[in-house]
C-alpha positions as CSV (number, residue, x, y, z in Angstrom):
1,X,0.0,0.0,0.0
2,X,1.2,3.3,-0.8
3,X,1.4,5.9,1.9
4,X,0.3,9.4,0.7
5,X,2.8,11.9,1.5
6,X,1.6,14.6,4.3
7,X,0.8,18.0,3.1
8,X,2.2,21.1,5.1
9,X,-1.0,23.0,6.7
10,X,-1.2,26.3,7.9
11,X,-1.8,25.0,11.8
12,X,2.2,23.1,10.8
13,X,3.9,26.4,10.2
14,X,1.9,28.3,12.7
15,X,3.7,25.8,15.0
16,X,6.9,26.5,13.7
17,X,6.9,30.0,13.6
18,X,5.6,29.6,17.4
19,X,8.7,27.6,18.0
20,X,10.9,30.0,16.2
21,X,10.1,33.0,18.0
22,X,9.9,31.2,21.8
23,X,14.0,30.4,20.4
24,X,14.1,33.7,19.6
25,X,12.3,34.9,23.0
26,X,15.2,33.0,25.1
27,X,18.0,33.8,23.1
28,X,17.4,37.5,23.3
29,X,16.6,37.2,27.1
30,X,20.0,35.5,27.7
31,X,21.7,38.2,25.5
32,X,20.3,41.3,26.5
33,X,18.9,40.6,30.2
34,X,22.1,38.2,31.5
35,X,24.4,40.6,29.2
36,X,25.9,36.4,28.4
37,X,28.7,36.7,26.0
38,X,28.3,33.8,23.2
39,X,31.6,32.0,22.7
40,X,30.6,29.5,20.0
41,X,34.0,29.7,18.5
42,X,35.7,27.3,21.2
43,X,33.3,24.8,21.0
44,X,34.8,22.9,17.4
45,X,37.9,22.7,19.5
46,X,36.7,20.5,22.0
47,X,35.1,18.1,19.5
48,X,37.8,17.6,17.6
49,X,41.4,18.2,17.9
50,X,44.9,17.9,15.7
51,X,47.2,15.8,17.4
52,X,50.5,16.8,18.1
53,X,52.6,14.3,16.9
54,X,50.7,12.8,13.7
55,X,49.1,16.0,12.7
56,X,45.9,14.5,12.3
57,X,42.3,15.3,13.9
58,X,41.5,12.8,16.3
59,X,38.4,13.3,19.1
60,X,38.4,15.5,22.0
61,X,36.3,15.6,24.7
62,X,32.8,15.8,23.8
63,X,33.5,13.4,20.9
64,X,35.3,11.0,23.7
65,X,32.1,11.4,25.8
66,X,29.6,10.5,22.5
67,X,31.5,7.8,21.6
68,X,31.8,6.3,25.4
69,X,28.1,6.9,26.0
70,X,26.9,5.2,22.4
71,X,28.9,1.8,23.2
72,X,27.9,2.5,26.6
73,X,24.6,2.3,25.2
74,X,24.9,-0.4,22.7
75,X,26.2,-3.1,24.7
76,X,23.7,-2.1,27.3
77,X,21.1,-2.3,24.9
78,X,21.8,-5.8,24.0
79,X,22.2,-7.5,26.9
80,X,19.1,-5.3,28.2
81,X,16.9,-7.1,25.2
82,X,18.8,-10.8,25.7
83,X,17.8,-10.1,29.4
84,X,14.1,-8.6,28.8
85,X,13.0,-11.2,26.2
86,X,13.9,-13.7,28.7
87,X,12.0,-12.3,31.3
88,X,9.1,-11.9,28.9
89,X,9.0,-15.1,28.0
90,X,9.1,-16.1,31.4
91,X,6.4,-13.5,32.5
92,X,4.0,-15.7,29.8
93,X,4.7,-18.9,30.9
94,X,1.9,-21.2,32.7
95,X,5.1,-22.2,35.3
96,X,3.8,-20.3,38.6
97,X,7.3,-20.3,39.4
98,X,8.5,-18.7,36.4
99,X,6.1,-16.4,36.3
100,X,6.9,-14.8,40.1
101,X,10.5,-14.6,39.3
102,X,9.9,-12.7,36.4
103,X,7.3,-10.4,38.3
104,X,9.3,-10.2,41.5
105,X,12.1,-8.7,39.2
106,X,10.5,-6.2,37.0
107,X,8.6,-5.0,40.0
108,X,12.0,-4.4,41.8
109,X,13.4,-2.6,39.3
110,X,10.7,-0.7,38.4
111,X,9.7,0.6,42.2
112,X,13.7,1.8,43.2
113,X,15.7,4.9,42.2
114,X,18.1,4.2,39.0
115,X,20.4,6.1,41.1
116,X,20.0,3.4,43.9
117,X,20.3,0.7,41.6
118,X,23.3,2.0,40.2
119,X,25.4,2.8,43.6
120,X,24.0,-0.8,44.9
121,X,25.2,-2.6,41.2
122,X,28.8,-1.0,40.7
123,X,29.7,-1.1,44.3
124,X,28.7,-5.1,44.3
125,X,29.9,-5.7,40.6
126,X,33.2,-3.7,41.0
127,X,34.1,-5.2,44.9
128,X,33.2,-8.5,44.8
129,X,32.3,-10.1,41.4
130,X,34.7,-8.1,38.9
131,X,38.0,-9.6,41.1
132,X,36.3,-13.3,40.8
133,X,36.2,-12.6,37.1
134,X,40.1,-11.4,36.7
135,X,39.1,-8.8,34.0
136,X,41.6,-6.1,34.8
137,X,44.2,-8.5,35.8
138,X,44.1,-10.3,32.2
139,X,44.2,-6.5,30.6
140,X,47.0,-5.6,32.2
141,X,49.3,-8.5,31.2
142,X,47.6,-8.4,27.6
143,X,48.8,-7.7,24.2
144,X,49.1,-4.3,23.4
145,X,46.7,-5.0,20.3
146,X,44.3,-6.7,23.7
147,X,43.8,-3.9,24.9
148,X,43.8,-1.9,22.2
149,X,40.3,-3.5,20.7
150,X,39.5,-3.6,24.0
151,X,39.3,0.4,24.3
152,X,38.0,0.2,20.9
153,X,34.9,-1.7,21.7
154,X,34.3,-0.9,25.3
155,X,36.7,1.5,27.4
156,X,40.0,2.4,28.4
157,X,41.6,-0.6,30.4
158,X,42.0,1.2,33.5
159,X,38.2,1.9,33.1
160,X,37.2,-1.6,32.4
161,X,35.4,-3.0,35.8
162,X,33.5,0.7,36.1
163,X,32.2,0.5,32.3
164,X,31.2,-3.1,32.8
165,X,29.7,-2.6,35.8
166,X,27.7,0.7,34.4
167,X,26.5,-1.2,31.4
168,X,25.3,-4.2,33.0
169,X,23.6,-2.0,35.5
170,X,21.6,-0.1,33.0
171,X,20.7,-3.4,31.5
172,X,19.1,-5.0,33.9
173,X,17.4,-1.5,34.5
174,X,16.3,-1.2,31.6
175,X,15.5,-4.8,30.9
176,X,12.7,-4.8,33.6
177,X,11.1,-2.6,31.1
178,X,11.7,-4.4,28.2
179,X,10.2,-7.5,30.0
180,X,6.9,-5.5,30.2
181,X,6.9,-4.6,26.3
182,X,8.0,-8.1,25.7
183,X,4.8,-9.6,27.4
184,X,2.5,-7.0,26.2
185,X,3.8,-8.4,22.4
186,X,3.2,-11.6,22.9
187,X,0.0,-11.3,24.9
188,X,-1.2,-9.4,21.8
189,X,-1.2,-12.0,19.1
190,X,-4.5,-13.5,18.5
191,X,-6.0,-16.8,20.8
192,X,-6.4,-17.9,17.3
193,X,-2.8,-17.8,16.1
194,X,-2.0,-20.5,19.2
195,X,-4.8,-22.6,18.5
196,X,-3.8,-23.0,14.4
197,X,0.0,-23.6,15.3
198,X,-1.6,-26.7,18.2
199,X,-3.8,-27.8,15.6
200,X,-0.6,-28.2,13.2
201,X,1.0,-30.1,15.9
202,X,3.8,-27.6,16.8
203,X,5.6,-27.8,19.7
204,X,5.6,-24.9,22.5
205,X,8.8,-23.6,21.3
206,X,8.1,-23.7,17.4
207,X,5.1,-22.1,18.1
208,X,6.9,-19.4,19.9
209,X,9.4,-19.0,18.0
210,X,7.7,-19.1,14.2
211,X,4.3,-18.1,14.4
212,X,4.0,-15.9,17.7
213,X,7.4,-14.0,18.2
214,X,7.4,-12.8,14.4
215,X,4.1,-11.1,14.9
216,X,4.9,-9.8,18.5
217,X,8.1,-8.5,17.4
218,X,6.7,-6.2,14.6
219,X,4.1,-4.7,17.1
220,X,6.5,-3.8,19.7
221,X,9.3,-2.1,17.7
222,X,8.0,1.2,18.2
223,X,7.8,0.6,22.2
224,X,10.9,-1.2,21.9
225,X,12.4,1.8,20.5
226,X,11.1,4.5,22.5
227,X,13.2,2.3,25.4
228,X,16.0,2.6,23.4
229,X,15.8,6.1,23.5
230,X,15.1,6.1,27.0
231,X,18.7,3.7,28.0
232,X,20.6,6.4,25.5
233,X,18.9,9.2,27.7
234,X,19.2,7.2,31.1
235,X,23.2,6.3,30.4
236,X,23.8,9.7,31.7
237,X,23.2,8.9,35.5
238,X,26.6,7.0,34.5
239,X,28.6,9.8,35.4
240,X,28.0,10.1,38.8
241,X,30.2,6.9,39.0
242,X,32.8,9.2,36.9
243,X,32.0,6.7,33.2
244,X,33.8,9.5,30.9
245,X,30.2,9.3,29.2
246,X,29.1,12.8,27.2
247,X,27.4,14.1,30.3
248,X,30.9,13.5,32.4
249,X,32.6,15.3,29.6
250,X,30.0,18.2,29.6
251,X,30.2,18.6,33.4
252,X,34.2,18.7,33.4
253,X,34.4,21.2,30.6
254,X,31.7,23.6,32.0
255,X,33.5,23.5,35.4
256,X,36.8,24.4,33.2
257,X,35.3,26.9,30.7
258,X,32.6,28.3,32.1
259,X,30.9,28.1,28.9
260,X,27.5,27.2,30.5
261,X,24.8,27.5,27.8
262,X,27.4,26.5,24.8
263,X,28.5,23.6,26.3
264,X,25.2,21.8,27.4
265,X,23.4,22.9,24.2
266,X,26.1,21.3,22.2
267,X,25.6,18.4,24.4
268,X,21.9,18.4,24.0
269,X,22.3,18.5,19.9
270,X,24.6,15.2,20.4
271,X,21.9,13.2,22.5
272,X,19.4,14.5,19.8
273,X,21.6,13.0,17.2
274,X,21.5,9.3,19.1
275,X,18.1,9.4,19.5
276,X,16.5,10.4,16.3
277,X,18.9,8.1,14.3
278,X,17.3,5.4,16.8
279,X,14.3,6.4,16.1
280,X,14.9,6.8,12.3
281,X,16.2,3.2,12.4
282,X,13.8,1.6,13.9
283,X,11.3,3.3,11.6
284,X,13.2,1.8,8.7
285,X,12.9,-1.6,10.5
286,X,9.4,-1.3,10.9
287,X,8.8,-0.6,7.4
288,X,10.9,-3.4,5.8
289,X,9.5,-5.8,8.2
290,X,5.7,-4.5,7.2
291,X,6.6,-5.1,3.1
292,X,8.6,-8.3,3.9
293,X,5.2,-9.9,5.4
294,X,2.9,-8.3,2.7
């Protein structure tokens, strides 16, 4: 089916131009009324900088912080999904016993602070499991190239227990969530679709995994990805466990510059640019998985 393309009406720009001039409105009031003297100039120089011994432009601060905070982010986000489709799955299940873990869990998470959960998570993760697990010990007697892909795909070496223990904290934050959406997907395919798969002699798990997760999974894309949105937004309560995240970065380099306004509307415009390219993907997804089951 072809979508018809939205026409511009008059109540669209009157919206706009509404917008425009309440941009307007502040930018005058912080000009003229706080006498603030815009320094846009420095900013470019804390994105990107030329180093001093190849001469090339390499990442500087803010670009450290975006980059920390979308792997932060990423790896977050798949363990949050591995973690919140079991728990869905679990939340369905006719097991009483499965069914109260999966409760007493999302309940938990949902009911306490993320700040709680996140001083309660690092402190255990970073004390007491993270030494069983020998991560920073095998870093430091690893390859140079070790640690180097390491950095690449996760964090500095001497950041590796606090970045592990950040990321696995937001997922199972954020996972309690995705356990909701999860259920709410598969409760929504039709009594019907259960009954056809029984009467064609499927098994539980061929059932589930052909006939009612396909189905589930196309009508909870756009929840699923207003939670992605939410863990890019929630990584930055990372920072208060000092994860060089984008909101670290911001909070160091105000303190330094003074550059109050510039600094956090520059970050703001990065966490924009995360959040619409997640949503612009998952739109995409949507759509190729709508024409692919047409």
């Amino acid at each position: 089916m072809i979508k018809k393309k939205r026409k511009i009406t008059l109540l669209d720009i009157a919206v706009l131009l509404i917008l425009c001039g309440l941009i307007a409105y502040i930018i005058y009031q912080i000009t003229v009324k706080l006498n603030y003297k815009w320094q846009w100039g420095v900013i470019p120089q804390y994105l990107f900088r030329r180093d001093a011994e190849t001469g090339k432009w390499v990442p500087n601060y803010l670009m450290q912080g975006l980059f920390t905070t979308l792997r932060l982010s990423i790896w977050a986000g798949i363990l949050a999904t591995i973690f919140g489709t079991l728990m869905g799955l679990m939340r369905t299940s006719k097991s009483l016993f499965y069914r109260m873990i999966a409760r007493s869990y999302v309940e938990l998470m949902r009911n306490l602070p993320p700040l709680i959960i996140i001083f309660i998570f690092y402190f255990f993760l970073s004390d007491q499991i993270m030494p069983i697990i020998g991560l920073d010990d095998f870093l430091r007697s690893a390859s140079v190239e070790t640690q180097r892909i390491f950095e690449i795909l996760f964090a500095p070496p001497s950041m590796a227990s606090a970045f592990v223990s950040a990321f696995f904290t937001l997922a199972i934050f954020e996972g309690a969530y995705i356990t909701e959406i999860v259920r709410a997907g598969i409760e929504s395919v039709e009594k019907g679709q259960w009954e056809a798969a029984h009467a064609l002699a499927l098994s539980k798990w061929h059932t589930m995994r052909y006939v009612i997760l396909p189905q589930a999974v196309q009508r909870l894309l756009p929840a699923l990805a207003g939670q992605f949105i939410s863990l890019i937004k929630d990584s930055a309560i990372v920072s208060i466990i000092s994860i060089q995240d984008l909101s670290y970065q911001g909070t160091q380099l105000m303190a330094s510059t003074y550059l109050t306004i510039e600094i956090w509307i520059t970050v703001s415009l990065m966490y924009l640019v995360l959040t619409l390219s997640c949503s612009l993907a998952v739109g995409k997804l949507e759509t190729y998985m709508a024409r692919s089951q047409a």
